[in-house]
Structure formats: C-alpha cells, structure tokens
C-alpha positions as CSV (number, residue, x, y, z in Angstrom):
1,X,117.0,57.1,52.9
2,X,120.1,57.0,54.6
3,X,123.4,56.8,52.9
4,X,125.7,56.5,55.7
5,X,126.7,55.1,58.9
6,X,126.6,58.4,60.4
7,X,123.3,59.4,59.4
8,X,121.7,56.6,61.4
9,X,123.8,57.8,64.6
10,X,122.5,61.5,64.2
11,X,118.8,60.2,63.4
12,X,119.0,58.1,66.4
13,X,120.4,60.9,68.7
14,X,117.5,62.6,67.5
15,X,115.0,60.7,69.0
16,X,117.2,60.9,72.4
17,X,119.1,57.2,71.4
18,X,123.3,57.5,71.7
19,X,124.2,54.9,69.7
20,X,127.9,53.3,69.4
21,X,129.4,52.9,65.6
22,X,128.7,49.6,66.0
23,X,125.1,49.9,66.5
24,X,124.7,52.2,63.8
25,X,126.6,50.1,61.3
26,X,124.9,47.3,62.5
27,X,121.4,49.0,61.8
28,X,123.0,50.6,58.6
29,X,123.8,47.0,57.3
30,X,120.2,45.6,58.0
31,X,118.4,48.6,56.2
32,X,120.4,48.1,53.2
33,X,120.1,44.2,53.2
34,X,117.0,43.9,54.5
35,X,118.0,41.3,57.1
36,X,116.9,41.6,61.0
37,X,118.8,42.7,63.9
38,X,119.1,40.4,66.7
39,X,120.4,42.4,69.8
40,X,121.0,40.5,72.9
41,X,122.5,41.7,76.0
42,X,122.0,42.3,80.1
43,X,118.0,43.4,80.3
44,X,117.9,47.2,80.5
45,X,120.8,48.4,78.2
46,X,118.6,50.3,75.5
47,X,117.5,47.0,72.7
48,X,114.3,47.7,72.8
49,X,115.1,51.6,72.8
50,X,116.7,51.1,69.9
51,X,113.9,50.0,68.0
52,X,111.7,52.6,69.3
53,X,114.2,55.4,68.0
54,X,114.7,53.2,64.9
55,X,111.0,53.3,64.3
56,X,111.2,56.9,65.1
57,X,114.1,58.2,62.7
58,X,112.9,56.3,60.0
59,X,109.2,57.8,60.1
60,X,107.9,53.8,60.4
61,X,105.2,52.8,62.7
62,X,106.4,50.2,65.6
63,X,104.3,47.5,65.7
64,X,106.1,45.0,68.9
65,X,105.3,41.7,70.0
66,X,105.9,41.2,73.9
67,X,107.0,37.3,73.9
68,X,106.7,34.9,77.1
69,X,106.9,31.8,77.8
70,X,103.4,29.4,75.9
71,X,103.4,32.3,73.4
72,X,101.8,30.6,70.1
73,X,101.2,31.5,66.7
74,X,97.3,32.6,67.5
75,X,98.2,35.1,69.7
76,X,101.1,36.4,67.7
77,X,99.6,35.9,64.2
78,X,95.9,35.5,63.6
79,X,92.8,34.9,65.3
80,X,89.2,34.4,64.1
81,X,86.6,36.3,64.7
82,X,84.3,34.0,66.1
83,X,81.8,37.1,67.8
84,X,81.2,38.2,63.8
85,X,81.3,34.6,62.7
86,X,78.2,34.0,64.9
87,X,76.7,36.7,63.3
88,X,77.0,35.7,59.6
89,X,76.1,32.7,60.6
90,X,72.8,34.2,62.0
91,X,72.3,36.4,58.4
92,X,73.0,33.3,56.2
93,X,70.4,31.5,58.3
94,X,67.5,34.3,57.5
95,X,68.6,34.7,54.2
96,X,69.3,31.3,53.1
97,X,66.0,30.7,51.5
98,X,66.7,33.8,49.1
99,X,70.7,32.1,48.3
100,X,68.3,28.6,47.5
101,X,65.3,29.9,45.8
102,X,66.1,29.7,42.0
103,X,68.7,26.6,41.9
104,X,68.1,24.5,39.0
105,X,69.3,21.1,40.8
106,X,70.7,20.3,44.3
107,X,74.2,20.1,43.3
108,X,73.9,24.0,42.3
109,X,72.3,24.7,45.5
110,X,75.1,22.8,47.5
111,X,77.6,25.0,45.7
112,X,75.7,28.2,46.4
113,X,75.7,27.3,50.1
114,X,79.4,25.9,50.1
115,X,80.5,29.5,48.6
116,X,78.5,31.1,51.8
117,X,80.3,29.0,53.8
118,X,84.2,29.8,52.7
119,X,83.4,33.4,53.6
120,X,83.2,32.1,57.3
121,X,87.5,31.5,56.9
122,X,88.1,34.6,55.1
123,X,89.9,38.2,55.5
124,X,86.8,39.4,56.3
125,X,86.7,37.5,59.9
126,X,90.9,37.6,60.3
127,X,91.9,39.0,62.8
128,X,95.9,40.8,62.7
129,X,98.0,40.1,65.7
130,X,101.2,42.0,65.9
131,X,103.0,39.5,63.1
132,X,100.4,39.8,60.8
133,X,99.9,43.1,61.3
134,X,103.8,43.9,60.3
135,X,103.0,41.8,56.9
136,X,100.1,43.0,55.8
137,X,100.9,46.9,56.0
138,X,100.4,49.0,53.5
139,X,103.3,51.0,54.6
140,X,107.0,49.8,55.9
141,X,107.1,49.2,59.8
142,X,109.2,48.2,62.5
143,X,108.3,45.3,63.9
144,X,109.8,44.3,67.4
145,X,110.0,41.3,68.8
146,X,110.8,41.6,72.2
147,X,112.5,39.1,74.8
148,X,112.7,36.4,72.2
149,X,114.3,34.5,74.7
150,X,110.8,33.6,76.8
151,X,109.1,32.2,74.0
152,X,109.5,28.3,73.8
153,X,111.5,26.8,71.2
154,X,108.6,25.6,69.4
155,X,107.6,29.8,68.7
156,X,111.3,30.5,68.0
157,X,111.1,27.7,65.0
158,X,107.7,29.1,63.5
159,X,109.6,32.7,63.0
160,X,111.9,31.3,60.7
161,X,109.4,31.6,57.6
162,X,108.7,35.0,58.6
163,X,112.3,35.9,59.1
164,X,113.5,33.9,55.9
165,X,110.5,34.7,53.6
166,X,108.4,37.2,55.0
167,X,105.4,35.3,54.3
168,X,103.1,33.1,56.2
169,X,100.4,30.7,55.8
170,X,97.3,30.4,57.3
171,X,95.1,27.0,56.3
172,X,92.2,28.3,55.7
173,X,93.3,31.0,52.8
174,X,96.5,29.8,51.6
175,X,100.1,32.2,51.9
176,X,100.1,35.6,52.5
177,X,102.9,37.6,51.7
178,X,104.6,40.8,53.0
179,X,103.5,43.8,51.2
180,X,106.4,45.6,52.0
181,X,109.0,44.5,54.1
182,X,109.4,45.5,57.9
183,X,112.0,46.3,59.5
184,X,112.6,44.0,62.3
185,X,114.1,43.7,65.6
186,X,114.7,40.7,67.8
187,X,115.9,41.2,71.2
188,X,117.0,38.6,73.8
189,X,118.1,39.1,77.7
190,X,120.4,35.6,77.3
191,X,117.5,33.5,79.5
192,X,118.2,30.7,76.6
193,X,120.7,29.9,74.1
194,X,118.6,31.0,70.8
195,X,119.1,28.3,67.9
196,X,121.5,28.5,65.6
197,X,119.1,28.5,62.2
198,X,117.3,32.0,63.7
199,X,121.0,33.3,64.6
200,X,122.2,33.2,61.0
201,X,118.7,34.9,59.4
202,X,119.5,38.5,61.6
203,X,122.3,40.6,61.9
204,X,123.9,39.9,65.5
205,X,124.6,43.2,67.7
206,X,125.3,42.4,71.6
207,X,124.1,45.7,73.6
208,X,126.7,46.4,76.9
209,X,125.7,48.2,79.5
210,X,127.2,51.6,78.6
211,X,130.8,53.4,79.4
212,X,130.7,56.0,81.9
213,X,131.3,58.5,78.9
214,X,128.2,57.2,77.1
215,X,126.3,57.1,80.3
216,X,126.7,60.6,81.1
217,X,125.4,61.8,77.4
218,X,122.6,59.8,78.3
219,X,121.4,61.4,80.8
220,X,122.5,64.9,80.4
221,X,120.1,63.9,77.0
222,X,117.6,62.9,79.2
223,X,117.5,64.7,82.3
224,X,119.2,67.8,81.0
225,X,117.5,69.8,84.4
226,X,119.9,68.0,86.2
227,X,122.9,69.9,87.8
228,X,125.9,68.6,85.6
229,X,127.9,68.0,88.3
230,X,125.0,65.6,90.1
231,X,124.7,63.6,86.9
232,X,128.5,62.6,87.0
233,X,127.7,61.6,90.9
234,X,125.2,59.4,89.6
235,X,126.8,58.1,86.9
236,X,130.2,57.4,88.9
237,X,127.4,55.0,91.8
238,X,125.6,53.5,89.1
239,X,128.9,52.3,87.1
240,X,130.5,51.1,91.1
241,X,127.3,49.1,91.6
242,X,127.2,47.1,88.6
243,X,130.8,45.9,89.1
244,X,129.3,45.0,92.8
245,X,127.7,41.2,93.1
246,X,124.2,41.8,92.9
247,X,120.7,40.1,92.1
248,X,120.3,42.6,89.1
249,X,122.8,45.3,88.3
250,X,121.0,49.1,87.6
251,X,120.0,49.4,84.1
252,X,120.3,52.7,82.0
253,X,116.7,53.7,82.0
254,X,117.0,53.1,85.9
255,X,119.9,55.6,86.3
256,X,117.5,58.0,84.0
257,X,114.9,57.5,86.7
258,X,117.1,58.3,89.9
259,X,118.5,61.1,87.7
260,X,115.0,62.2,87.5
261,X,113.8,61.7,91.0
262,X,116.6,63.9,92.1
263,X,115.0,66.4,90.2
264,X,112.0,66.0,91.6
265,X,113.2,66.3,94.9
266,X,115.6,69.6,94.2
267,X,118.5,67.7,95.5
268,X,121.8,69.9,94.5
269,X,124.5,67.4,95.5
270,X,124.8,63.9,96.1
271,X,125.3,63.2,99.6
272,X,125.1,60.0,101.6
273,X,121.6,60.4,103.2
274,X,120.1,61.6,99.7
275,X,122.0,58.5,98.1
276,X,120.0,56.1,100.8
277,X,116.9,57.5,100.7
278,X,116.4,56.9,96.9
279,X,118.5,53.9,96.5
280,X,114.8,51.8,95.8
281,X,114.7,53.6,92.8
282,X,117.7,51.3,91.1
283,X,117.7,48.4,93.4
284,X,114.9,46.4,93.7
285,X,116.4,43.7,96.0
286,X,116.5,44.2,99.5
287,X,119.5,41.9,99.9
288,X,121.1,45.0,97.1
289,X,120.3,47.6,98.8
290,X,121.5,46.9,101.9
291,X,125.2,45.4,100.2
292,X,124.9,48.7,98.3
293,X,124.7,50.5,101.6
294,X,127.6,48.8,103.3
295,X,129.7,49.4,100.0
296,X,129.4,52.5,100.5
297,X,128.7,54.0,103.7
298,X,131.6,55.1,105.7
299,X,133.9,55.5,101.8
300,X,135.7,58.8,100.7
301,X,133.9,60.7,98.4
302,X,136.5,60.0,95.6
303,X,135.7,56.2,96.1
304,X,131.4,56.0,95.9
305,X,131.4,59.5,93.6
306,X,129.8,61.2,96.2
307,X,130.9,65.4,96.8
C-alpha cells in the first residue's frame, strides 16, 4: 500500500499525526517486514496516537489492549462462556434421552454423549478478548498494546508466541493461528526495563517529547481557531516547564487542551493572570503549579513567552 517513507508521513498528517522521519521509517520498516513496533518514551508524547492514526491511514480497525499490573491471559485472550454453557448444559439435559434412544451398546452411547460434551470447550462458547480478537480477524488490524510496562513479567513472557508466531493455543481446541496478520504496536512509559527476548521481536522507536517546531504544527493542526501568535505563547511555556523539575512535565495532548481552553475562553493574548488561571489544565500537582508560578511570575515576557 505504501511505497515510501514519505507516504506514511503524509497518511499520518492526515489523520492530524506529525510524524518525525524516524517514525515514519520506523512504521515503514514494520509494514514491510511484518515485525511490531515497540515505542517507549515519557507518557504523553503521541505512542498511542500513533497507532490510532496508523490504524487510521491504513483503513485497519484498532483493536487495543489497556495493560496493568495482574493482567493475565483470560482477560487478554479468551474467556468461556459459562452463562451459555449453563444453557447447553440445560438443552442436552432435555434432550439427552433423544441423543441415547437408538444406541446399539453402551460404549456407542458413551461416545454420543462424550461428542455433546466437547461442544461445551468449543468456538461456539469462546469468547475473543482484544488478543484473540486481532488473530482471528477476517480482515488486517492494528492491534495496540498499550503501557506494556504495567503488565507483570509473567504477561510480558506469554506475548512472545504471539509476537514471534502469531498464533496461540488454547487447551481445550488446540492452536489457532492468525488469519491475517495485524499490525501491532507496543508501547511503554519506562515504569520497567522490558526483557530482552520481547525487545528483539519489534522494531524499537523511542517517542521525545516534541521540538518547539513540531509542537507548534501540532497544535496549529489541532487547534487551528487559535490566534497564531497565542499558540507560540503556549508552546514557548509549555517547552520552559518541562525543562523545570517537576512531578510530571506537560504532555502534548495537554498543551492541545490549554490551547483549547483558551479558545473556549476567547482569550487573545497570553498574559500572566490568564496563564494562572488555567495552569490546572497542564499541571496536575499542586507542588507544580505553584513552582510553575514562582518560575514565572515577576519574568520578562521574552523569558516565560508571555506578550
């Protein structure tokens, strides 16, 4: 579908996603080679926006698994069906007379019954979480697995037959194998060192938080009611705060969000008592907020990017 390392950066920047060359060589490289990306980086720097717009520009349903710590394989792979189960169980029981009526001998009998009972562990009664769901489409998806990082160890080891095979077993029926290949992304905030053996199955990308060039493209994309010369005010405070020490340093969809409450509020310039009174909306500490404010209170409007 796409022949070029450009063609992935216009299809992202069509679905409102400025990617570097390096993440669109990076995605470039895992289309054609059918390998997963694993993007890490600080929380809030666009890896999981990048598998949205991925999903998006290559016409592919997402289909994401949220992982957290005592994530297992039932709630990322299969479940039963135990609700329907109950029910066969209730039909075989009226109609289990019928199944018995004409067998010859008791061994036939206990064969009829036996081939009721492997319907109980069967597709029918499966059901697809988000894993399962990704290998058993009919069509190619995207499947993202998101904060990798949070799942235990234990998870991280029972990707690697999905990641290396795309294929899976389950006891009860046997291996069941992609029927076409997703697409799939891994992302990690750096909470854990990830092991080595799902490192080399994926294509590595690490995600920065953005330049102040790439930052303003982003939300001129994004906010593009927003006066031109507000958006580099913004821009110029958000890239000052995260070189400040903070508990969490503002990510890019949270300088889309002030940009966005500025709207909202008509605000035409920056100035020091709008910057205060929507601060919350980047910091969440209070211990941020007010180091923010005594950063920059009382500064020249060169220095916090204020006019």
């Amino acid at each position: 579908m796409f022949n070029k390392v450009s063609q992935i950066t216009d299809a992202l920047a069509g679905q409102q996603y400025i990617a570097s060359d390096e993440i669109s060589t990076v995605v470039f490289l895992a289309d054609r080679m059918g390998k997963p990306i694993l993007a890490e980086g600080p929380a809030g720097v666009g890896k999981t926006e990048l598998a949205k717009a991925w999903a998006g520009a290559s016409g592919r349903e997402l289909i994401r698994l949220q992982c957290y710590e005592g994530l297992d394989e039932a709630k990322a792979l299969y479940e039963w069906e135990y609700s329907k189960q109950m029910l066969y169980t209730q039909l075989l029981r009226d109609k289990i007379s019928q199944v018995m009526a004409d067998a010859p001998s008791l061994s036939t009998a206990a064969d009829r019954l036996a081939a009721e009972e492997n319907v109980f562990f069967s597709m029918r009664f499966l059901l697809p979480r988000p894993l399962l769901r990704a290998l058993m489409s009919e069509k190619p998806v995207v499947l993202l697995i998101d904060e990798i990082d949070r799942a235990d160890a234990e998870f991280e080891a029972f990707l690697l037959e999905i990641l290396s095979d795309f294929q899976v077993s389950v006891p009860e029926i046997g291996t069941l194998k992609a029927k076409t290949q997703p697409a799939v992304v891994l992302t990690s905030n750096n909470t854990r060192e990830l092991s080595e053996a799902l490192k080399r199955r994926a294509l590595y990308l690490y995600i920065d938080y953005p330049t102040m060039e790439s930052e303003l493209n982003i939300v001129k994309m994004r906010v593009p009611d927003l006066a031109p010369t507000v958006v580099r005010q913004v821009v110029e405070v958000v890239q000052r705060l995260r070189q400040m020490d903070l508990k969490k340093s503002p990510s890019v969809a949270e300088t889309v969000d002030w940009a966005k409450a500025l709207v909202a509020i008509n605000a035409r310039y920056l100035d020091e008592k709008t910057l205060n009174d929507t601060l919350t909306v980047i910091l969440k500490h209070e211990s941020d907020i007010q180091r923010a404010r005594r950063a920059l209170s009382g500064k020249s409007t060169r220095d916090v990017g204020l006019r």
